[in-house]
C-alpha positions in Angstrom: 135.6 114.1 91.6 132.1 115.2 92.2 128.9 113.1 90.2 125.7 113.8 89.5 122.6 111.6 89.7 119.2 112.1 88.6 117.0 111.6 91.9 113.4 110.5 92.4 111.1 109.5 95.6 107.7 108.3 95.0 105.0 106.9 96.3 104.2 103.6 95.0 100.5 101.8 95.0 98.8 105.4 95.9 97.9 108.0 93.6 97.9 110.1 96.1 101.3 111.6 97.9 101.9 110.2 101.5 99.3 106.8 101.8 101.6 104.6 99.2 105.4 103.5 100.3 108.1 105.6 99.3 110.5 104.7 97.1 114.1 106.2 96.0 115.4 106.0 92.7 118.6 106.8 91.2 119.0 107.7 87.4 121.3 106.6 85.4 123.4 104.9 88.0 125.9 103.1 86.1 128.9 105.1 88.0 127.4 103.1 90.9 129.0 100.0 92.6 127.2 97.9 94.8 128.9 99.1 97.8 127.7 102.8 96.8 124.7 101.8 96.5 123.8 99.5 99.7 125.8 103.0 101.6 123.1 105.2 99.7 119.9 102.5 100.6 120.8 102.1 104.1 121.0 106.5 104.0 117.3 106.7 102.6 116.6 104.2 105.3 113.7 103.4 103.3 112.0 99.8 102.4 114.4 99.8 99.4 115.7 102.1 97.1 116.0 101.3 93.5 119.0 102.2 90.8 118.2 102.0 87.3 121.0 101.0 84.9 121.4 100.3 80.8 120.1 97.1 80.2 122.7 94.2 79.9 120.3 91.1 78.6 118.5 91.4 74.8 115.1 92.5 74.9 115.4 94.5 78.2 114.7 98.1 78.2 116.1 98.9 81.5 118.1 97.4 84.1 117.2 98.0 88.0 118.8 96.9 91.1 117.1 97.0 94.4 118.6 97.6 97.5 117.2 97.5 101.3 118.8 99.3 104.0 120.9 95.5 104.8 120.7 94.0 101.2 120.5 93.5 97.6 117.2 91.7 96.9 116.9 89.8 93.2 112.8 91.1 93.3 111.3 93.3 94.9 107.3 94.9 93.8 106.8 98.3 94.6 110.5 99.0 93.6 109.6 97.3 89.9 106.4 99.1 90.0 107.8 102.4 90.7 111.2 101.6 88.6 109.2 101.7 85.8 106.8 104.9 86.8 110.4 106.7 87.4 111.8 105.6 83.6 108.6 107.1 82.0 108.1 109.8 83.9 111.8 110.8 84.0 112.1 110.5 79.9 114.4 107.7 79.8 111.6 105.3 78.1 109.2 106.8 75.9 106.0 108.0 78.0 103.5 106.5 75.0 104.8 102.9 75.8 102.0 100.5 77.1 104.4 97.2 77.4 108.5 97.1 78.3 110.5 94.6 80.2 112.5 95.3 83.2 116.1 93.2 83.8 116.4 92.5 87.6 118.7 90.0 89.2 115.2 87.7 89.3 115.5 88.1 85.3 113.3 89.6 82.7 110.0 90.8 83.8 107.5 92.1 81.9 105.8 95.3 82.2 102.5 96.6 81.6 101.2 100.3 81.6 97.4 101.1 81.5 96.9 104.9 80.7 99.0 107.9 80.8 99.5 111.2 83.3 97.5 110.7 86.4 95.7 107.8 85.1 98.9 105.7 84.8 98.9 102.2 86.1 101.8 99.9 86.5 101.6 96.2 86.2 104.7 94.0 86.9 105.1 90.0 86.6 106.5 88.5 89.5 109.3 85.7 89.0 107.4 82.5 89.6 107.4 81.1 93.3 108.4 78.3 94.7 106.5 77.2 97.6 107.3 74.8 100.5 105.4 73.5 103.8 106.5 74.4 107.0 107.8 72.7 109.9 105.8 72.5 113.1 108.0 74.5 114.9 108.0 77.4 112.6 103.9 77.7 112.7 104.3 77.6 116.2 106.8 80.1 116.7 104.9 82.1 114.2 101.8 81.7 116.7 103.4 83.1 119.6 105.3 85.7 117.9 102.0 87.2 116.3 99.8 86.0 119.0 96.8 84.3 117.3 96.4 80.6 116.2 98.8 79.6 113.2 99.1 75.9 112.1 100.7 74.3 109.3 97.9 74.4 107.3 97.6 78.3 106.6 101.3 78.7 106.1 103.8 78.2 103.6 107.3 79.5 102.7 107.1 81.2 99.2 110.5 82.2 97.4 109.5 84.6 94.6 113.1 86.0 94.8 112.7 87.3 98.7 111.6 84.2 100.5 108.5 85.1 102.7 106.3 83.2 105.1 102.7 83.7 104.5 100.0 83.4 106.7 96.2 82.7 105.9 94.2 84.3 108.8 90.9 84.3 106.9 89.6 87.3 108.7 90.9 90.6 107.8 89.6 92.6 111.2 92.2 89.8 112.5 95.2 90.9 110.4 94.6 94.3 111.0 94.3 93.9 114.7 97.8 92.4 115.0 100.2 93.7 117.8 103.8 91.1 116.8 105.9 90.5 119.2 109.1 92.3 116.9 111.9 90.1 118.4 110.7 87.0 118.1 109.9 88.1 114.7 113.7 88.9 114.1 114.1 85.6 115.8 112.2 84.0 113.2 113.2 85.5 110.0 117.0 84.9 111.0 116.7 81.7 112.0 115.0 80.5 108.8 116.4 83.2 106.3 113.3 84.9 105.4 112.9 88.3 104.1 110.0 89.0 106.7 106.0 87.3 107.5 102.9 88.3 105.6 99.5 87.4 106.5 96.4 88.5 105.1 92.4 87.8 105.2 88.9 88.9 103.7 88.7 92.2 103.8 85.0 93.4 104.8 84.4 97.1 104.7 84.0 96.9 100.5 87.2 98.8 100.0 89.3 95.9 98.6 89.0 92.4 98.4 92.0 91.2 100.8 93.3 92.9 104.3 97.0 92.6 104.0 100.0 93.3 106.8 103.7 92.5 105.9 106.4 92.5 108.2 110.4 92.7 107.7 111.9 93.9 111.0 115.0 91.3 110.5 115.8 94.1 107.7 115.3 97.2 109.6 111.4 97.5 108.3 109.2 96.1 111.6 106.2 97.1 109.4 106.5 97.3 105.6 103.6 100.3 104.0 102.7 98.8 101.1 104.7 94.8 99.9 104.3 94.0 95.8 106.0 90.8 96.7 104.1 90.1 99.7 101.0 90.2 97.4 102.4 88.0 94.7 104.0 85.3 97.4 99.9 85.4 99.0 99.0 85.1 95.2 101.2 82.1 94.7 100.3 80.3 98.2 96.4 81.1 97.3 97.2 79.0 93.8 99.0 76.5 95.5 96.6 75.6 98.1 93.6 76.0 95.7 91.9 78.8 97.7 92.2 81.4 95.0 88.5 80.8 93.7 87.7 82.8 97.1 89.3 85.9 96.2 89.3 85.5 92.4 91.5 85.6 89.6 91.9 89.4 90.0 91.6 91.4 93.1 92.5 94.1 95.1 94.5 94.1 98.4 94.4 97.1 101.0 98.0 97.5 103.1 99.4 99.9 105.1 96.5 101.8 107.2 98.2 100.2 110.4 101.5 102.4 109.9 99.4 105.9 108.6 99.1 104.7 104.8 96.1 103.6 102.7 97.9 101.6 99.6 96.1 99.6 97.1 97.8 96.7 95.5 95.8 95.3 92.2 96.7 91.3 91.8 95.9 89.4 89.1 96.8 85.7 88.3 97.0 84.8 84.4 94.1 81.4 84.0 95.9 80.2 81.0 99.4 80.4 82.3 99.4 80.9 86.2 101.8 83.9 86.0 101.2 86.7 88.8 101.3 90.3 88.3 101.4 93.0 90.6 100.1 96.9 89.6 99.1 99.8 91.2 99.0 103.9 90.9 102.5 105.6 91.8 103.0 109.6 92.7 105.7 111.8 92.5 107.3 113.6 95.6 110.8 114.3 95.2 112.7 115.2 92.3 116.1 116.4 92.5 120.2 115.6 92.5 122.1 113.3 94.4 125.4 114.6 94.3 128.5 112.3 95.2 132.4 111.8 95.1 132.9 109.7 92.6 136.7 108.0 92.7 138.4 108.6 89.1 
């Protein structure tokens, strides 16, 4: 028996079609098993690709599941982000809403949405983080593998529901000069189950506060376009270590020009409660059908 599915790709954190990173989303996915749907993420072969779902947890409007082209992940930004751009835009959730709460695997996150049409801004809360020092030996296998100085002092391993390591480089010319060394990368990642590296620094041409560059190439990504929870694990590590004063309560972060993209990640970091949210512009680029034998 054939199925139907209502089919999206967008471009998340861009307003603009081709500088964001593209996401897949599947409508009304409920036929879906998670087999079916790692086959279809690892067939997009993008970042991730996203399957929304009716809500099983009071309060939710939405369920989504987020899939790489290896795994299920719990949380995931740009795939929350452009979840909810997709249940708008598609019709599912009233298009006048300016708050909703999406059900992950990382719980209940709420949603906020600035404007309408073009103007439309999404802005998810990322699960809180947990955040842990790092050995010796990982800073300097970090060092080598990225090629510039790393101690244990500008990195940390932040779980936010992928676990990352993130790297303070200070100097965004720095970041975006980076040439990794992609096996000892995988190396890395494998050997200390993390989801991929992220570093970042000031960012000095007036575009955007932060330079950011996250990379993944244990899950088939070597260079991730533009990371939601990249930003909110640099958010987290920037609270923890008491250097967010020098980027502000709410900034801006510029990803993705290293890989052809120009994305723009707003990040903003609640004073009375610590909670980090994630936001940015999303465009449309595909809609369609995805068409599938469906066992009865």
């Amino acid at each position: 028996m054939s199925q139907r599915f209502g089919w999206m790709q967008v471009d998340v954190f861009s307003a603009q079609l081709f500088a964001g990173n593209p996401l897949a989303v599947v409508l009304d996915a409920a036929a879906l098993d998670a087999a079916q749907m790692q086959h279809i993420a690892r067939w997009t072969n993008l970042s991730e690709t996203a399957f929304l779902l009716p809500p099983t947890q009071v309060g939710a409007d939405y369920r989504v599941r987020i899939f790489t082209p290896c795994q299920e992940l719990p949380f995931a930004g740009h795939p929350s982000v452009g979840s909810a751009w997709v249940a708008l835009e598609s019709g599912m959730l009233r298009a006048d809403k300016t708050q909703i709460v999406q059900e992950c695997a990382a719980g209940l996150l709420p949603v906020r949405i600035d404007g309408q049409g073009p103007e439309r801004r999404i802005h998810v809360q990322a699960p809180a983080a947990s955040i842990t020092r790092c050995p010796g030996a990982v800073a300097a296998r970090l060092s080598a593998a990225l090629q510039v100085a790393v101690t244990g002092a500008n990195l940390r391993e932040v779980d936010n529901g992928p676990r990352w390591l993130v790297c303070d480089l200070d100097d965004g010319e720095v970041v975006r000069a980076l040439h990794p060394q992609m096996p000892a990368l995988v190396a890395l990642c494998v050997d200390t189950s993390m989801i991929g590296v992220c570093v970042f620094g000031h960012e000095r041409d007036g575009t955007a506060a932060m330079a950011v560059r996250a990379f993944c190439p244990a899950d088939g990504i070597p260079e991730d376009p533009v990371t939601g929870s990249a930003n909110a694990a640099i958010a987290a590590y920037l609270q923890s270590s008491g250097t967010l004063p020098d980027y502000g309560h709410s900034y801006r972060a510029s990803q993705g020009r290293e890989v052809g993209r120009d994305g723009y990640v707003d990040v903003s970091v609640d004073v009375a409660t610590g909670a980090i949210s994630i936001g940015g512009a999303c465009c449309s680029g595909v809609r369609g059908e995805l068409q599938l034998a469906i066992q009865a």
